[in-house]
Structure formats: structure tokens, C-alpha cells
C-alpha positions in Angstrom: 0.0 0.0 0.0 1.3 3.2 -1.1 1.3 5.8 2.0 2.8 9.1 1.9 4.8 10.0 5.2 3.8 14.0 4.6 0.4 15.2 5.8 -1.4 17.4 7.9 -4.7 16.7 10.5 -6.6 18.6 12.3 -9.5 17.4 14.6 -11.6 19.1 17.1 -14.1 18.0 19.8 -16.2 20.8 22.5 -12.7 22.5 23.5 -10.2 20.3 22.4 -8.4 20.0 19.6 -5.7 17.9 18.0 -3.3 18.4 15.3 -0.9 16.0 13.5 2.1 17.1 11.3 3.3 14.0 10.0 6.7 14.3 7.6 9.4 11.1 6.4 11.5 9.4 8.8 13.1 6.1 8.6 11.5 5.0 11.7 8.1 5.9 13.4 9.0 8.6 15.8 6.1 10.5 17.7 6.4 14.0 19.8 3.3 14.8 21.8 2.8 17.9 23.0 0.3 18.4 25.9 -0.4 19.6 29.2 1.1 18.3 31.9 -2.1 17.2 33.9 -2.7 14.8 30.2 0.2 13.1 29.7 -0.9 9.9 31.4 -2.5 9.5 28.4 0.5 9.3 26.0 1.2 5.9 26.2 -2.3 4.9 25.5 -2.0 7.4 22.6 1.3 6.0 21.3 0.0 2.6 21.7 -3.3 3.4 19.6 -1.2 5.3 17.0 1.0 2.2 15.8 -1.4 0.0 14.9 -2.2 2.2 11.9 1.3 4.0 11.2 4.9 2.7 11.4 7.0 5.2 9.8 7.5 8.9 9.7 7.9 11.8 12.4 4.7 12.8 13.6 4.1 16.0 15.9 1.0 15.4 18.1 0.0 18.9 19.1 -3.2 18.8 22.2 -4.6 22.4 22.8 -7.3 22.4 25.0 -9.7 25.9 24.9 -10.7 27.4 28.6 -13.4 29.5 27.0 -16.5 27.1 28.5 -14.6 25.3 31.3 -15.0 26.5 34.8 -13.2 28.7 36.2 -14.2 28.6 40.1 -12.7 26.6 42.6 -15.3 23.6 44.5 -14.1 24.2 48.0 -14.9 21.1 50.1 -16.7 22.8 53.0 -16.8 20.2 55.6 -13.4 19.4 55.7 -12.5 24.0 55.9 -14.9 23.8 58.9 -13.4 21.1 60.6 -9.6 22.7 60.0 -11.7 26.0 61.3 -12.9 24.1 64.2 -9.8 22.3 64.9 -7.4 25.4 64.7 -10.1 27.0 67.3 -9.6 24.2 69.8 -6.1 24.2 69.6 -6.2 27.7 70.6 -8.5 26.8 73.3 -5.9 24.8 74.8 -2.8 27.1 74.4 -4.3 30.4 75.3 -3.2 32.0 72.1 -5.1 33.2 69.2 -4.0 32.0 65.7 -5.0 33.5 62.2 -5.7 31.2 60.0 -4.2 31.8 56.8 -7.0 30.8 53.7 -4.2 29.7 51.4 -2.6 26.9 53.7 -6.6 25.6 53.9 -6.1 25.9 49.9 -2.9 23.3 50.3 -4.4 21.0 52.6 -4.9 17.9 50.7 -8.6 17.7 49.3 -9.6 21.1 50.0 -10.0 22.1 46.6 -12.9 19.4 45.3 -11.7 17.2 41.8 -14.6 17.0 39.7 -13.6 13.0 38.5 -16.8 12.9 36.3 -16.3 15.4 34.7 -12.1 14.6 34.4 -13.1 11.1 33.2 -15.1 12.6 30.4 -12.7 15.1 29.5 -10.6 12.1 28.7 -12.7 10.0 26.8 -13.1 13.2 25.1 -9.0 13.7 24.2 -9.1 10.2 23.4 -12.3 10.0 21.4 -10.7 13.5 19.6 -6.9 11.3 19.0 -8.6 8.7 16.7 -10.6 10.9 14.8 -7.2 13.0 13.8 -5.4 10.0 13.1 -7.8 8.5 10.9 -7.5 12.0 9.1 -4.3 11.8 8.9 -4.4 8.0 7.3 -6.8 9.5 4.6 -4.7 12.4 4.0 -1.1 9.5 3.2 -3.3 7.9 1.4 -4.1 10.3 -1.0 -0.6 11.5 -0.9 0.7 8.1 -1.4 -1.7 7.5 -4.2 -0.3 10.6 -6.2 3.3 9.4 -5.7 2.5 5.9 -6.6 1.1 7.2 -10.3 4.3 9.1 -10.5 6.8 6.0 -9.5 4.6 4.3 -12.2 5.0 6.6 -15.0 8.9 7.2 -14.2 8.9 3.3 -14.5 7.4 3.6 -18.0 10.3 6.3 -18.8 12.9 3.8 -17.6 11.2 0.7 -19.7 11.5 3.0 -23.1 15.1 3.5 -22.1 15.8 0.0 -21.6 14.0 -1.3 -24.6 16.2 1.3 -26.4 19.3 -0.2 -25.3 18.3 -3.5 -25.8 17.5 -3.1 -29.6 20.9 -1.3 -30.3 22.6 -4.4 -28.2 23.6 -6.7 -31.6 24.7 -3.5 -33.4 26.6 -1.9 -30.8 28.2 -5.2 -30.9 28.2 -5.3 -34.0 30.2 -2.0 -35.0 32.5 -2.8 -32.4 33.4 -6.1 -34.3 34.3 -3.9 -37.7 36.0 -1.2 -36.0 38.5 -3.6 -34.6 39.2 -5.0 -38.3 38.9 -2.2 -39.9 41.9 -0.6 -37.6 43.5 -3.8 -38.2 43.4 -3.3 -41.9 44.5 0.2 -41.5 47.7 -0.5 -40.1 48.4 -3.5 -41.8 49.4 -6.2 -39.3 49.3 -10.0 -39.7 47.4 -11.3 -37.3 46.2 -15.1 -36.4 42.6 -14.9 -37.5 41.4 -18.1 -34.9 43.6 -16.3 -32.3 41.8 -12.6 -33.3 38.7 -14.8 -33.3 39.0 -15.8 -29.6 40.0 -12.2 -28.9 37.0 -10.8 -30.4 34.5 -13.1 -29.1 35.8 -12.2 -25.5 35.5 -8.8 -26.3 32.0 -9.5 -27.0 31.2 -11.5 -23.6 33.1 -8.6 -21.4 31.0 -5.9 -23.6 27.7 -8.1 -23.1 24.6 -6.3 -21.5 22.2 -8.4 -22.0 22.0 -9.6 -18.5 22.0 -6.1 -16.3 19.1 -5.6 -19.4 17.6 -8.4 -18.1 18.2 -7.9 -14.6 16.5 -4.4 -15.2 13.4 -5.8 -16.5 12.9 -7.5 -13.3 13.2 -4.8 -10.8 11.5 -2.6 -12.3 8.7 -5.0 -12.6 9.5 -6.2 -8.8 9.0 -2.2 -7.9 5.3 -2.3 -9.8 4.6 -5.6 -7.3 5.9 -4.0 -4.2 3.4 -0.7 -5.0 0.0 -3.4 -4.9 0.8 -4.9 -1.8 -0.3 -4.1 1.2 1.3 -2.7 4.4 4.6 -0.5 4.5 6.6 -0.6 1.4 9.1 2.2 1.5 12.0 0.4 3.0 11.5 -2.3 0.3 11.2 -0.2 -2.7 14.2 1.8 -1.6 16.3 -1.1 -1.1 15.1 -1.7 -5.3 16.1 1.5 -6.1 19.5 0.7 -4.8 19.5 -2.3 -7.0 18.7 -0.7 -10.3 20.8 1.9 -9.8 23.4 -0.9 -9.3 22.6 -2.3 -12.7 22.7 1.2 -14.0 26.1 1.7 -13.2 26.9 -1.6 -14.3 25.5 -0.6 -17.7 27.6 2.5 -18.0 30.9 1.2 -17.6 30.3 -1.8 -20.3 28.7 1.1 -22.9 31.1 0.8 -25.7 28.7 3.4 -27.5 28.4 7.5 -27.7 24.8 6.6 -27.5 24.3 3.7 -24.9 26.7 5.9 -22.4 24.1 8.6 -23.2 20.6 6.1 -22.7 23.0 5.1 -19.4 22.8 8.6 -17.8 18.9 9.5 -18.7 18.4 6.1 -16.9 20.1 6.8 -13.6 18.4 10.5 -13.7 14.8 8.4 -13.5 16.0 6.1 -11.2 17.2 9.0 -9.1 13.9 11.0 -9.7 12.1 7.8 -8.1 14.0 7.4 -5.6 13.4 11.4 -4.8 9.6 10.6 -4.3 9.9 6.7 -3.3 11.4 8.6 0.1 8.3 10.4 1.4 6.7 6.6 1.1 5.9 4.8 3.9 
């Protein structure tokens, strides 16, 4: 399945909102940025978001809007009258008068009521708002990924004419290399051994062969149009073929014997660089 690794989502629940900026890294590596009182939940997060993704550097941004939450404090009023009451006693008993200072009651653990209900939902909420902007974000490399694939597929159609190209000049390239030999031969007037010139010739012709990197071409490239139907990640795998036909390329070149075929040999390692450019941002 072709994925882009670049892409952009946006998702946003009551006051939260999430956003994902999502660009190509060998590995999966994920940055959340969030309030302190939420990161609890980036494990679960991180958790959720591999089992769809598992390459690329994602930025997780949480921003969470105060506009409609609450801004008063829930004082728990039984336990500030029974400090009250205590302090009172205590000065009962030591025949001095204390003030009571309002923010140490603040500090004194479970003073300030936690709303858990509404905490829990809040949560749910975040969590509920995460897999909505990662589905976006799926969607979004997908469409991406779908783009790129069509433009691996037509620089694959480039490379084919190139190769098809070489391969019908192979025999003649061969071919004039066989008569420039005698003819230079002939030119300078030498007696030579014809079996010997024979056996030199025809290991000329086996050193100068490109048939098989021709060959071997033909089967990456249509190795690279498999990989791009299957499913899951295929970047890693399609890179490693772009390695290999670039192998062949080079291969290629230094057995051109031709103005020409060292000519088809560069336009053939521009493509193969110009798909392995855009094979990159693949996941």
C-alpha cells in the first residue's frame, strides 16, 4: 500500500483540539505535545497510533480551549470547617489566638474538590478527539501516497523506453564494435592469427555483453510495480530496489562501448534518481 509519510490533521471535539504534522523518517517517531495534567495519556496514545502507522515523524499537538470550562474553585466545606474548628480548639488549649491563613486551607490535601466525572469525560473526550485525527491523517497519506505511486509508475514507463532502447541497439553496438576492430586492423596492416583474433573478439563481445544487467533491469523494475499493490509499508523495500537498479545502471555504463548507450545510461540513472526522490516520502 502506497502511503505518503507528509500530511497534515486537524480534529476538534467541544474544546479540544488535536493536530498532526506528519513528515518522512526512517522510523516511526512521535512528539506529543500536551499539558502536563494529560500526559498519562501518551502511552495509550502512542499505543493506539502504531497499529495504523509505522514510519515517519509525527508531531501530536493537544490544545485544550478554557473559554467554556469553569473557572471557580469547588471548595470542600466540611473538611474548611473542621480545619476551622480544629485550629479554634487548639487555641482553646494554648491560650493563644492563631490566624488562619485561607491559602494553607487551599494546600491542605482535598480542599479544593476534583470533579472526577467530569475529568473522566474530559478524557474519553481527548481520546475519542486522538482517533478521529489520526484516521485524518491515514486518509490524507493515502491520497498523498496515491499521487506518488502514479508518478513511480510513469517514471517506471520512462525507464522501460530507455531500456527497450538499449536493448535493440545491443547486436549492433556489438556489432560495429566487431568492424572497428578489423577495420583498424586493416589500416595499419598487421598479420594477425585470425582463430587467435577470433577468440579475442569473441571475449570482447562476452566482457562488452549487456544483456543480463538488461535483463536484470526488466525484473526490478517490474519487482517495484509488485511492491506498489501490496499491502502494508513498502518504502523500506522499494528503496532497497532502487539501490538495486541503480546498481545495474552503473553496471550498464561502464560496459557502454557506444556514444549513445553511455548517453541512454545517464537518462536512466536521472529516473531512477527522480524515483528514488519521491519513493522517500513513502511509507
Amino acid at each position: 500500500m502506497a502511503r505518503s509519510m507528509t500530511a497534515f490533521a486537524r480534529a476538534e471535539a467541544n474544546n479540544i483540539s488535536w493536530e498532526i504534522r506528519s513528515v518522512n523518517q526512517r522510523y516511526l517517531d512521535v512528539t506529543f505535545r500536551m499539558p502536563d495534567a494529560y500526559r498519562v495519556l501518551e502511552i495509550q496514545l502512542k499505543n493506539s497510533l502504531r497499529q495504523q502507522l509505522h514510519r515517519g515523524k509525527l508531531d501530536c499537538a493537544l490544545r485544550i480551549s478554557q473559554e467554556n470550562t469553569q473557572t471557580s474553585l469547588a471548595i470542600n466545606k466540611e473538611l474548611v470547617d473542621s480545619l476551622t474548628d480544629a485550629a479554634s480548639k487548639i487555641d482553646a488549649l494554648t491560650g493563644n489566638e492563631s490566624r488562619i491563613d485561607a491559602l494553607e486551607l487551599l494546600r491542605w490535601p482535598g480542599a479544593i474538590l476534583d470533579d472526577s466525572v467530569d475529568c473522566e469525560t474530559e478524557r474519553a473526550t481527548i481520546i475519542e478527539a486522538f482517533g478521529d485525527v489520526v484516521n485524518s491523517l491515514v486518509e490524507m497519506r493515502q491520497r498523498e501516497g496515491d499521487e506518488l505511486k502514479n508518478i513511480v509508475l510513469a517514471k517506471l514507463g520512462e525507464l522501460a523506453v530507455i531500456v527497450n532502447q538499449v536493448r535493440l541497439e545491443a547486436p549492433t553496438i556489438a556489432e560495429h564494435q566487431r568492424n572497428k576492430i578489423q577495420n583498424r586492423l586493416l589500416q595499419i596492416k598487421v598479420e594477425v592469427d585470425e582463430s587467435r583474433l577470433e577468440q579475442e573478439l569473441v571475449y570482447l563481445a562476452q566482457k562488452s555483453d549487456i544483456v543480463e544487467e538488461l535483463d536484470r533491469l526488466d525484473t526490478h523494475m517490474e519487482e517495484v510495480r509488485n511492491t506498489l499493490s501490496q499491502a502494508g509499508p513498502i518504502g523500506r523495500r522499494l528503496d532497497f530496489l532502487m539501490q538495486e537498479l541503480n546498481r545495474e545502471a552503473n553496471t550498464l555504463s561502464s560496459k557502454a562501448t557506444a556514444a549513445n548507450t553511455s548517453l541512454q545510461t545517464v537518462d536512466l540513472k536521472v529516473v531512477i534518481e527522480q524515483m528514488r526522490e519521491q519513493i522517500q516520502n513513502l511509507e
